[in-house]
N, C-alpha and C positions, 0 to 999 in steps of 0.2 A: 403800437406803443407798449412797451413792457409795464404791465401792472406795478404800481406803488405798493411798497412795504407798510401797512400799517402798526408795526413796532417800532417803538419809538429807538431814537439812538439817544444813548446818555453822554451828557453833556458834563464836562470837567468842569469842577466849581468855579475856576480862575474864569473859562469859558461866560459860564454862566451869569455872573458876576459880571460881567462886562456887556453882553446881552440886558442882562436886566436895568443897567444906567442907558443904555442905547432905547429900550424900549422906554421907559421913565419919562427921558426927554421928548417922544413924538406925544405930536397932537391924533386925537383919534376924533374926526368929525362929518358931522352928517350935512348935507344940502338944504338949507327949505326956502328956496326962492333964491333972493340974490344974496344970504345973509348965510353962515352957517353955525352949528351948534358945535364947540369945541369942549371936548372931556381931555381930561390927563389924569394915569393913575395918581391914586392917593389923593384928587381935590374931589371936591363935591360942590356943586352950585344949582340951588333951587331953582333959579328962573331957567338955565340952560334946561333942566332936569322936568319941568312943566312942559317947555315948548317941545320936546324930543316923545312926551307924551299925551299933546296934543295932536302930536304927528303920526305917532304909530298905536297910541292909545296900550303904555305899557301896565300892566297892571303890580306885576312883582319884581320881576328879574330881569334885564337885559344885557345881551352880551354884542362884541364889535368883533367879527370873527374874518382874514384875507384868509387866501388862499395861494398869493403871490411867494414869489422867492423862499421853495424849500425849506425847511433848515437854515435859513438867515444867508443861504447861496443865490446872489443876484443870478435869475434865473434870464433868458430872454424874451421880450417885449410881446411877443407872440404864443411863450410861453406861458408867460401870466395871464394872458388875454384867453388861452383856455381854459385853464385854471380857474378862473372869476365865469368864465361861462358855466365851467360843470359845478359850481359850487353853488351857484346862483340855480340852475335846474335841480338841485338836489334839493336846495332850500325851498323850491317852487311847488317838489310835491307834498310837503308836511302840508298842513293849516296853520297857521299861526302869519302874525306880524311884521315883517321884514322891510328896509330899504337900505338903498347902497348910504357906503359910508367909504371916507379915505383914513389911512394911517398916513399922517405926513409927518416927516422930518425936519422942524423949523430951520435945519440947522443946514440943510439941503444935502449931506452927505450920503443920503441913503434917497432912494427913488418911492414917489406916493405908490403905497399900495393899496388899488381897489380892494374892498367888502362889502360886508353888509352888517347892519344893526338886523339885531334879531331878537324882539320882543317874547317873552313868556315862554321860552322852547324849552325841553326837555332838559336840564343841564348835562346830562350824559351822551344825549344826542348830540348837543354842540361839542363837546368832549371830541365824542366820537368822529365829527367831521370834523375837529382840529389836525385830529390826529389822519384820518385820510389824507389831509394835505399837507402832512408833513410837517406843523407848524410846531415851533418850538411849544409858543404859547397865544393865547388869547386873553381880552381884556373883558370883564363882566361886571355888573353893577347891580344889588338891589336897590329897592326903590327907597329912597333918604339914604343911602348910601356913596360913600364915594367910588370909583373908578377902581376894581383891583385886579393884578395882574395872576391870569392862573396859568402856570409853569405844567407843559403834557411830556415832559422829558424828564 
């Protein structure tokens, strides 16, 4: 497999702009039982925001970081499937916090992409693995804070 570029590609405002209402509208949520914790940039909600740190026990910062579909290029089912595997081993060997998490698309036009919530990490680390995988952008949150969307292009 040909090594990934970690330079980011820039993205034309028109582009981007329309990435950013795309990303706005998905739900970005976590598992815990049969119930799940749903975040969207720009809201904030205490009770969601307690049980996501009864779960992973956040103290400052968390972030909702895939590793699916490149550059916002519907990649194949197999190819995401590796993707979430090396990202997830990557995540495995820091210390810290971690459990899977989905970006879903209420709207169904776009395919759930597996992640992971990532409690107290490095902010330049998750950076860093944003940008290993290609990712336009990731979603991060301090603690009383709402859902913000950080743009690596």
């Amino acid at each position: 497999m040909k090594p990934r570029s970690t330079e980011p590609a820039l993205l034309t405002g028109s582009l981007r702009k329309k990435l950013e209402v795309v990303y706005r509208k998905c739900e970005y949520s976590v598992q815990i039982g049969g119930s799940s914790l749903v975040f969207r940039i720009g809201e904030y909600d205490a009770a969601v925001e307690r049980a996501l740190f009864g779960l992973i026990g956040v103290r400052q910062e968390w972030s909702i970081l895939t590793p699916c579909n490149p550059r916002s290029q519907e990649a194949t089912q197999e190819m995401n499937s590796f993707y979430y595997h090396e990202l997830r081993d990557a995540i495995a060997t820091r210390k810290g916090l971690w459990v899977p998490a989905i970006n879903h698309d209420p709207q169904g036009s776009w395919p759930d992409e597996p992640g992971f919530v990532i409690a107290d990490a490095d902010p330049l680390w998750v950076r860093d693995l944003g940008m290993r995988f290609m990712q336009n952008a990731y979603v991060s949150a301090k603690v009383g804070e709402p859902l913000r969307l950080i743009w690596l292009v």
